[in-house]
N, C-alpha and C positions, 0 to 999 in steps of 0.2 A: 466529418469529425468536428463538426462547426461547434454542434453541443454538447461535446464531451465535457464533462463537470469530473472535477478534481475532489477528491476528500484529503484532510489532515491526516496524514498517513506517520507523526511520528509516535514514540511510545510515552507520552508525557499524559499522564493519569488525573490531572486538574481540568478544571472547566476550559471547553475550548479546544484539548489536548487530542492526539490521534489516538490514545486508548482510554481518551473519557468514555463511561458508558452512559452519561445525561445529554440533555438537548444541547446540541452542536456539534456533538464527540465526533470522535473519527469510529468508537465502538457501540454507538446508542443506534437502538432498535428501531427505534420511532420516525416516522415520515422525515426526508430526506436527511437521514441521518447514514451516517459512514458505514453502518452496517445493515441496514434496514434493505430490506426485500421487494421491494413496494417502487412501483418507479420513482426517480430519483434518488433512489438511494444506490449505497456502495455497494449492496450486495444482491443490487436488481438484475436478473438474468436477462433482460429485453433492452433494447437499442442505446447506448450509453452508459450502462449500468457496470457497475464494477466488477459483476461477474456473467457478464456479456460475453459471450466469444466471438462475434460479429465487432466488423470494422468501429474503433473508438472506443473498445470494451476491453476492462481489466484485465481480462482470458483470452485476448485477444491474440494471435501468433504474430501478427503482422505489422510495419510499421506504427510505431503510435500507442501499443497493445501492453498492454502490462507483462504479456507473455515472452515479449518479441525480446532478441538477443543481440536487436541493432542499436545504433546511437539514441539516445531516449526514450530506451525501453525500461519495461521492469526486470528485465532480465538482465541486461547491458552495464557488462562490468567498469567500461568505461565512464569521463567525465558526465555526470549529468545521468547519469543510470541507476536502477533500482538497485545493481549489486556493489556500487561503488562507494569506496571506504573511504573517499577525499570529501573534503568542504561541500556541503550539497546534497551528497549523494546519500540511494537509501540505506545503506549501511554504515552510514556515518554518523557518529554520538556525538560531536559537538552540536552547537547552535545551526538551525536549519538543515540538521540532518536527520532521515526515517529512523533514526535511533536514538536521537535524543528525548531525553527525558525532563527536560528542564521547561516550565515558559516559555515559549517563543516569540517573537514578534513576526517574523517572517519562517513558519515553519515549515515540513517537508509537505509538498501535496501529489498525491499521485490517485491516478486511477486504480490500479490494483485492488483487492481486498486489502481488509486490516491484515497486519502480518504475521499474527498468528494463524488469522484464516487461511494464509494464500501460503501459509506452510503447508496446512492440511490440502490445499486444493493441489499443490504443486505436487503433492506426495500422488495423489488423485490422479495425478499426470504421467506417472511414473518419471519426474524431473527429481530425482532424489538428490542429485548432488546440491542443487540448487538449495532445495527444500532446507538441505543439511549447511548451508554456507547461511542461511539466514537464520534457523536456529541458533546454530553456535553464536552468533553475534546478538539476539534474544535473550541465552543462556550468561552473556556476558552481561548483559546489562540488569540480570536479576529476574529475567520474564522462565518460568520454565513450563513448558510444552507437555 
């Protein structure tokens, strides 16, 4: 997992932002961009890519994995996890969290898809509750699915 690469994973829509769609974004298409298909990018199916399912990879089950449900996972409702709603975490709308919407200086990064997508991928999975616990927080910030 030496070259697991992080994307801007919060919903802030300015340059830079995790649901920019231009060059940088966590949502732009384009080579090594947070949603780009293409290696390097967030939504590369092959070895590091954010919608990997192999060891280091967004869809990953297993420690480390976007998918996984342990400590620094993206599933991982605790400190430091994709489902967590405290300082940091990716559920969380303040500053430096996967929900916030503001400017960042130090924002959310994870490996995961953007989180719209990794709504649709989780649904994919048949993970609904999940799916649905990160909608609803989405749905709060003004994003609707």
């Amino acid at each position: 997992m030496n070259n697991t690469k992080f994307w801007i994973r919060n919903m802030y829509t300015g340059p830079g932002g995790g649901a920019y769609t231009g060059p940088g974004g966590g949502m732009y298409t384009g080579p090594d961009g947070g949603a780009y298909t293409g290696p390097g990018g967030g939504m590369y199916t092959g070895p590091d890519g954010g919608a990997y399912t192999g060891p280091g990879g967004g869809l990953y089950t297993g420690p480390g994995g976007g998918l996984y449900t342990g400590p620094g996972g993206g599933l991982y409702p605790g400190p430091g996890g994709g489902l967590y709603t405290g300082p940091g975490g990716g559920l969380y709308t303040g500053p430096g969290g996967g929900m916030y919407t503001g400017p960042d200086s130090k924002p959310y990064q994870a490996i995961h898809p953007p989180w719209p997508i990794f709504v649709l991928e989780l649904r994919k999975r048949k993970l609904v509750k999940q799916a649905e616990i990160i909608e609803k927080t989405l749905n709060s910030i003004g994003w609707k699915l």
